[in-house]
N, C-alpha and C positions, 0 to 999 in steps of 0.2 A: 547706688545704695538706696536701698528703699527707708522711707520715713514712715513715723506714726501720723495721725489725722491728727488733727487741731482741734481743741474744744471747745466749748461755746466761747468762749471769749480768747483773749489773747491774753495772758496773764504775761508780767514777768518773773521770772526767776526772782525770788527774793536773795538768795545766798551772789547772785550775781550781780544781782544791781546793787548788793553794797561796795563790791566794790568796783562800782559806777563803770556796768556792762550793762547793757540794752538787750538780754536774749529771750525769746521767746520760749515758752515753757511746751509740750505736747501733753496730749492727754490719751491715758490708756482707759478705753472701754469697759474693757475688762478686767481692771482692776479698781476702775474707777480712782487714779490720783494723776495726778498733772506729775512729769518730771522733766529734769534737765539733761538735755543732750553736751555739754561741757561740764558739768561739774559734778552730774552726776545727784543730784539733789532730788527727793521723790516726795510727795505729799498731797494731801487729800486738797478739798476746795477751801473750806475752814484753815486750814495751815499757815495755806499760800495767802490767803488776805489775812489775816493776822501778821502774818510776818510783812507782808511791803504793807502795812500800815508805819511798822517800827521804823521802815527804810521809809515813807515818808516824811518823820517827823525829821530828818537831816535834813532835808529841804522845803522844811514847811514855810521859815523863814527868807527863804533864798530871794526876794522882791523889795524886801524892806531894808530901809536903810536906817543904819543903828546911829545916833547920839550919842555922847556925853549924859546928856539928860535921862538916856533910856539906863544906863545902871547906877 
């Protein structure tokens, strides 16, 4: 089965990594948007970082250890 190229970077799926899937996103040329081969997900380069920012913030915390004190 042939695949699409890759594009400049390796983004991830935002719709997949929330819930906490590790897949790489492709990029079509000629349409210029990155999509997903499992879920089906398609969107420009502005989209896809906008969105795994929001999926960053679930893990933005993930190092710190929480208190008593802290609420």
């Amino acid at each position: 089965m042939a695949q699409a190229g890759k594009g400049k970077l390796n983004y991830r799926c935002p719709m997949c990594f929330m819930r906490d899937l590790d897949i790489d996103m492709f990029y079509d040329k000629e349409k210029d948007e990155y999509y997903c081969i499992r879920c089906q997900y398609v969107g420009n380069e502005e989209d896809v970082l906008k969105r795994n920012e929001v999926v960053r913030m679930k893990y933005g915390a993930m190092m710190k250890r929480f208190t008593v004190d802290d609420f």
